[in-house]
Structure formats: C-alpha cells, structure tokens
PDB file as gemmi writes it, atoms N, CA and C in Angstrom:
CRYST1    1.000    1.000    1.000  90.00  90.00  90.00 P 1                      
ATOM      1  N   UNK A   1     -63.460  43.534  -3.498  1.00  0.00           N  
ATOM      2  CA  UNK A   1     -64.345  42.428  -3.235  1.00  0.00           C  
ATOM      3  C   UNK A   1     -63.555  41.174  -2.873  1.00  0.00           C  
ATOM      4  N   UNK A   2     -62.022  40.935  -3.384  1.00  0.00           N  
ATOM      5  CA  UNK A   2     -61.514  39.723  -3.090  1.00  0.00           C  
ATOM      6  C   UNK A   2     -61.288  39.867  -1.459  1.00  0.00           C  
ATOM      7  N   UNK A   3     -60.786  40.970  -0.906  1.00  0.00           N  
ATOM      8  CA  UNK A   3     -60.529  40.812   0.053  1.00  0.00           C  
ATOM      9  C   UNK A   3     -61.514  40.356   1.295  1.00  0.00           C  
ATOM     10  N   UNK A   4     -63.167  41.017   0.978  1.00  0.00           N  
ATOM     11  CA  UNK A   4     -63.844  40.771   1.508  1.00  0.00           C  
ATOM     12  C   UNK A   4     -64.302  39.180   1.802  1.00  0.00           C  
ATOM     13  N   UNK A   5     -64.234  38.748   0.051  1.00  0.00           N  
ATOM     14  CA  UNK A   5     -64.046  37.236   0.373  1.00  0.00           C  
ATOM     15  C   UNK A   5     -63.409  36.111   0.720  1.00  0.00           C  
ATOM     16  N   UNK A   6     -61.917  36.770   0.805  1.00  0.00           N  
ATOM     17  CA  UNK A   6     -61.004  36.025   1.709  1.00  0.00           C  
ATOM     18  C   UNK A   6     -61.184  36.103   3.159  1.00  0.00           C  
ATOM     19  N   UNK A   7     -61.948  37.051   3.331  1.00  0.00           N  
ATOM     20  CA  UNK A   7     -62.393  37.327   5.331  1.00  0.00           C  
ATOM     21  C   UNK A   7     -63.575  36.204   5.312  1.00  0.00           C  
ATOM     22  N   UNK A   8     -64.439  36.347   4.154  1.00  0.00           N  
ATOM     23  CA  UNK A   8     -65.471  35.115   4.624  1.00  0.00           C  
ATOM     24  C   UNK A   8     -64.722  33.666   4.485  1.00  0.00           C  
ATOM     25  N   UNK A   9     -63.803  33.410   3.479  1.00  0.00           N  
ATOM     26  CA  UNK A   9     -64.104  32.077   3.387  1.00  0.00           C  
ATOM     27  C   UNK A   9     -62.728  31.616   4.126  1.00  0.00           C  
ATOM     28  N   UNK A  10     -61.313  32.167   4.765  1.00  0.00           N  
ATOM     29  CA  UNK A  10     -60.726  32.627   6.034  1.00  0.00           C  
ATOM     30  C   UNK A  10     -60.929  32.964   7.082  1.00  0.00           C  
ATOM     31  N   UNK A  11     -60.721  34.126   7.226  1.00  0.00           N  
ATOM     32  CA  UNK A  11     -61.155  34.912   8.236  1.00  0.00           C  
ATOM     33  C   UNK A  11     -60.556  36.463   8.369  1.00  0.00           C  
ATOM     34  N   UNK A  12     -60.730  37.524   9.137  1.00  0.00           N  
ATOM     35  CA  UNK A  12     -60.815  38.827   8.586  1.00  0.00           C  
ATOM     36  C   UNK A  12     -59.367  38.807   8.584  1.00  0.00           C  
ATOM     37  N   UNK A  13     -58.178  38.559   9.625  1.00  0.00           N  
ATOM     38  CA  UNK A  13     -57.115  38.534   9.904  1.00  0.00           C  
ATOM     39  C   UNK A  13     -56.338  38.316   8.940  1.00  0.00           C  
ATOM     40  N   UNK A  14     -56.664  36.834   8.155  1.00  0.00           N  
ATOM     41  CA  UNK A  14     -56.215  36.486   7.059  1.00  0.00           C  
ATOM     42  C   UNK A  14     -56.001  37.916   5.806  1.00  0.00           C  
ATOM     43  N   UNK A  15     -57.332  38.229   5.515  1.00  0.00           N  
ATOM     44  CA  UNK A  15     -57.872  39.295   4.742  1.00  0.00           C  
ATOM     45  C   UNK A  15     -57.223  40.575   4.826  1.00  0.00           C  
ATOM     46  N   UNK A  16     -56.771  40.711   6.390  1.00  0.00           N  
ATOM     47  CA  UNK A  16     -56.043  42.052   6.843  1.00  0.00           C  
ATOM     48  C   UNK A  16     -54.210  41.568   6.424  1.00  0.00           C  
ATOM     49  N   UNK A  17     -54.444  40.030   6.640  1.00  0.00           N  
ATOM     50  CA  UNK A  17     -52.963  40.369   6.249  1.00  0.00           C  
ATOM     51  C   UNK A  17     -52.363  40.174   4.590  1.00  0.00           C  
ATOM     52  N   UNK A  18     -53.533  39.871   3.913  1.00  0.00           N  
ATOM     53  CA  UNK A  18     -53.154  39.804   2.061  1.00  0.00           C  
ATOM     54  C   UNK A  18     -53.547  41.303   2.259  1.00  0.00           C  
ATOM     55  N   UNK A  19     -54.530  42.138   2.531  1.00  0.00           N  
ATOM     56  CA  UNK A  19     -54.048  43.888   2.125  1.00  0.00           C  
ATOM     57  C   UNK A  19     -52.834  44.708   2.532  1.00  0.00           C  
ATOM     58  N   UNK A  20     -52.296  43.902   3.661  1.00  0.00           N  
ATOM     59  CA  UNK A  20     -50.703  44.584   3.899  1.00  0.00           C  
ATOM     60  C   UNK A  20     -50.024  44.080   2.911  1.00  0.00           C  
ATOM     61  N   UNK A  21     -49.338  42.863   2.668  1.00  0.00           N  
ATOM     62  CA  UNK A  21     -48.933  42.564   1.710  1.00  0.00           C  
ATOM     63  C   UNK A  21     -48.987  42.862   0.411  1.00  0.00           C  
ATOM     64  N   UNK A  22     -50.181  43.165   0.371  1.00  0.00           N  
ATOM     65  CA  UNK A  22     -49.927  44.046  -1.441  1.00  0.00           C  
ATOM     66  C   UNK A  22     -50.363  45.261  -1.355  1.00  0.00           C  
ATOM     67  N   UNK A  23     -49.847  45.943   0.016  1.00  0.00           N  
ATOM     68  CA  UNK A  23     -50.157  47.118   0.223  1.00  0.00           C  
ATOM     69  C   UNK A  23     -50.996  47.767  -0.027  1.00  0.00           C  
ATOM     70  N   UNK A  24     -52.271  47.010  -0.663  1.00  0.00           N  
ATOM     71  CA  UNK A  24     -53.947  48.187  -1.021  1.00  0.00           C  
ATOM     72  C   UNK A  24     -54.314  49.063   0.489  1.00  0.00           C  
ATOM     73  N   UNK A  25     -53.956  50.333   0.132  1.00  0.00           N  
ATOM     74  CA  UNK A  25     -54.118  51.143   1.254  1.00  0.00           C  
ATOM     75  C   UNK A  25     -55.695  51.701   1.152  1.00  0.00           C  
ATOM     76  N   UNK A  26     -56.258  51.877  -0.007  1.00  0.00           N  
ATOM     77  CA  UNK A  26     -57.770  52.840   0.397  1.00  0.00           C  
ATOM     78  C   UNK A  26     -58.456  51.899   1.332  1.00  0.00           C  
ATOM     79  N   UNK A  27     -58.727  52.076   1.929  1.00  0.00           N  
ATOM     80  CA  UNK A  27     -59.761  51.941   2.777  1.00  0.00           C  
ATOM     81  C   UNK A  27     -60.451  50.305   2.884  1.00  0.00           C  
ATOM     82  N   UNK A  28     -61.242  50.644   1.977  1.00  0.00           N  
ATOM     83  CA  UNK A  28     -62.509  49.712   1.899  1.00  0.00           C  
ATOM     84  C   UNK A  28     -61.918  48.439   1.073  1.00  0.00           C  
ATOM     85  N   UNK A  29     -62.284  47.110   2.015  1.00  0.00           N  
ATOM     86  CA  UNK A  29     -62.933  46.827   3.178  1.00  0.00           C  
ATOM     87  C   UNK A  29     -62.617  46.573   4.671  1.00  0.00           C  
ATOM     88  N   UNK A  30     -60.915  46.838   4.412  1.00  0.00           N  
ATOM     89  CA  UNK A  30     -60.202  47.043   5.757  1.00  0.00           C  
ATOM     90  C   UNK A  30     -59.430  48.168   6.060  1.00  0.00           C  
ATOM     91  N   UNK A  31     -59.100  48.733   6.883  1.00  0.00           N  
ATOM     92  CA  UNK A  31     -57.730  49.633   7.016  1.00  0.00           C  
ATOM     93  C   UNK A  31     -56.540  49.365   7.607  1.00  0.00           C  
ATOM     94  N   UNK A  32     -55.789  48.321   6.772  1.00  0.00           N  
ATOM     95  CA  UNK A  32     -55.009  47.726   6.857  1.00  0.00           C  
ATOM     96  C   UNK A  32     -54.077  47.506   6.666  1.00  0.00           C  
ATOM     97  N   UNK A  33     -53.742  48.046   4.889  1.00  0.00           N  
ATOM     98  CA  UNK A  33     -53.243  48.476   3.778  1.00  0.00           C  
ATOM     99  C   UNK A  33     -51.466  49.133   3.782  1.00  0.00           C  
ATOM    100  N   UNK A  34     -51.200  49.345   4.963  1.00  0.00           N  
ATOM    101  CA  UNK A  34     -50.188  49.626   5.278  1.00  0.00           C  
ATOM    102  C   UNK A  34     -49.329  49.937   6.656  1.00  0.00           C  
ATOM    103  N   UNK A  35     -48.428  49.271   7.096  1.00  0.00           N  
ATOM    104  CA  UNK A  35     -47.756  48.740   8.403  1.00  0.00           C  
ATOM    105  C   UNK A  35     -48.261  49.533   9.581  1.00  0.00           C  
ATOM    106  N   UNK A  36     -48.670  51.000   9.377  1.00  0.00           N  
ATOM    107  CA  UNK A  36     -48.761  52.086  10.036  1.00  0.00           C  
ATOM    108  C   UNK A  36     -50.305  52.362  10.303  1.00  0.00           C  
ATOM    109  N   UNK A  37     -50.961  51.162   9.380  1.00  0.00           N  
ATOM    110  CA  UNK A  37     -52.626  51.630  10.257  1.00  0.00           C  
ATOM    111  C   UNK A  37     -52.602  50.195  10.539  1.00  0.00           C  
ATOM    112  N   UNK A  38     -52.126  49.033   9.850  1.00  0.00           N  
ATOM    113  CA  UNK A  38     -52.202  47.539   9.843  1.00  0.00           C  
ATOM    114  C   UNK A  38     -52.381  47.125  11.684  1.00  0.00           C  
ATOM    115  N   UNK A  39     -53.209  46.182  12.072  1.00  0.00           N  
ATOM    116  CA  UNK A  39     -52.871  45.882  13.324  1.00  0.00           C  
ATOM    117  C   UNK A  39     -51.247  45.416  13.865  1.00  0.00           C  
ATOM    118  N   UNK A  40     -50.750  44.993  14.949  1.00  0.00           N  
ATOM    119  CA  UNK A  40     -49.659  44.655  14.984  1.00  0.00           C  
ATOM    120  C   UNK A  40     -49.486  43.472  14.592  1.00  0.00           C  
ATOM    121  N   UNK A  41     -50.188  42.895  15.065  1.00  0.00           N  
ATOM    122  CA  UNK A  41     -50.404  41.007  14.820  1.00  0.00           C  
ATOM    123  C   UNK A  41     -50.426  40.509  13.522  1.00  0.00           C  
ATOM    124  N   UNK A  42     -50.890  41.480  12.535  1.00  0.00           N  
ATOM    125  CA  UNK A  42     -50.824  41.330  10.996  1.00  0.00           C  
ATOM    126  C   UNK A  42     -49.858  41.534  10.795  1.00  0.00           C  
ATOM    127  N   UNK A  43     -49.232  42.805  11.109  1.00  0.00           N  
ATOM    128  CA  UNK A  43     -47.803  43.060  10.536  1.00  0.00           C  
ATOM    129  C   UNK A  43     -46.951  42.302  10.580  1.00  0.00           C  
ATOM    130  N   UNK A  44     -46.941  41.900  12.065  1.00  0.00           N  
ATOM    131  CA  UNK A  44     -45.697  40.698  12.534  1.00  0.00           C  
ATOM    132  C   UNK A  44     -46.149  39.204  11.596  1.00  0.00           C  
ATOM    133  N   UNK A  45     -47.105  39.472  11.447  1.00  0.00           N  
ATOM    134  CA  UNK A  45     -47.589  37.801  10.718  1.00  0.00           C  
ATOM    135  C   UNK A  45     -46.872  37.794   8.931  1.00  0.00           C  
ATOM    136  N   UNK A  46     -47.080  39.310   8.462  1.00  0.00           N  
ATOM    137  CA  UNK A  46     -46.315  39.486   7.397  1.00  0.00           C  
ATOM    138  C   UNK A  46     -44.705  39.760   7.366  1.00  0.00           C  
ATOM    139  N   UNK A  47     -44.402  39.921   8.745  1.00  0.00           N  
ATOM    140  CA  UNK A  47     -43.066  39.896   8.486  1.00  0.00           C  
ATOM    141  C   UNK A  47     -42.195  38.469   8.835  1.00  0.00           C  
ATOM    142  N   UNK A  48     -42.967  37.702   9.259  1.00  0.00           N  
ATOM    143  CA  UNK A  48     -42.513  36.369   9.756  1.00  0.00           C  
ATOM    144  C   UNK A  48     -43.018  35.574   7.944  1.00  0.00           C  
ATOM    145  N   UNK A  49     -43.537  36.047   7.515  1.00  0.00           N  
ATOM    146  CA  UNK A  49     -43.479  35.288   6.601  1.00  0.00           C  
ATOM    147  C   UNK A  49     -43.185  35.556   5.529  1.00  0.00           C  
ATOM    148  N   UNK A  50     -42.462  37.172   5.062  1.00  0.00           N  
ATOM    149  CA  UNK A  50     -41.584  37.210   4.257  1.00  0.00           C  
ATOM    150  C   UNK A  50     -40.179  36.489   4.902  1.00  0.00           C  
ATOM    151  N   UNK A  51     -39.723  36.980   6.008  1.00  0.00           N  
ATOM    152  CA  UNK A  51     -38.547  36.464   6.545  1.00  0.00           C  
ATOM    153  C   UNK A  51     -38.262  34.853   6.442  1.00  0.00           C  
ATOM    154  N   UNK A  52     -39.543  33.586   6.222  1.00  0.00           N  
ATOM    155  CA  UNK A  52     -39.434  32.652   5.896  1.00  0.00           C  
ATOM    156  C   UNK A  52     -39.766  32.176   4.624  1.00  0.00           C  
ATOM    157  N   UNK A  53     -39.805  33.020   3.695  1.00  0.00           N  
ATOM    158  CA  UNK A  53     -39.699  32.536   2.478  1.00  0.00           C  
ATOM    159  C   UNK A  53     -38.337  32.911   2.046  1.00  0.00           C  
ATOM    160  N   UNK A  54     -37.563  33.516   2.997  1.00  0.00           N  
ATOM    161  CA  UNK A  54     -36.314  34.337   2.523  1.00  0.00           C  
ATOM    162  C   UNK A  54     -35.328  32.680   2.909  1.00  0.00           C  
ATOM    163  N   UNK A  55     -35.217  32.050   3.495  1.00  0.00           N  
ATOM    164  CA  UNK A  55     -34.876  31.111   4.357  1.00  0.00           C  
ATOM    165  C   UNK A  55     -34.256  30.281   3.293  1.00  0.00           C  
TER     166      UNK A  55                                                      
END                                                                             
C-alpha cells in the first residue's frame, strides 16, 4: 500500500523507483522490484543516486 501511495502523492516513477531500491520484487503494485523487470529510466535514476550519495 505504501508504494501505491507514493505513486499518488509523487508519481508512479517515483513509486517504481523506491520498489527497486528496496528491491520488493512480488508484483503488486508495480513490476519493478528488480533491475531486470525495472524500467530503464528507474534503474538509471537508482543508480545515479546511489552513485551520489557515494560522493
């Protein structure tokens, strides 16, 4: 349910990219959950921003 409500009160992108990040792979409410179903644009958005907290 959090994720769903980070897509409303964000937006879904946002939402797609906190389920990569903590890797929740089942399913519901995105399929996102991991680098390999994740869109690209999420992925790269999570890797630009581990890489700048590394900084």
């Amino acid at each position: 349910m959090a994720l769903y409500l980070a897509s409303l009160v964000v937006n879904e992108n946002f939402a797609k990219a906190v389920q990569l990040a903590i890797e929740y792979d089942p399913k519901p409410p995105f399929d996102s959950g991991s680098p390999e179903k994740a869109p690209k644009e999420i992925v790269e958005m999570i890797k630009n921003a581990k890489s700048n907290k590394n900084k």
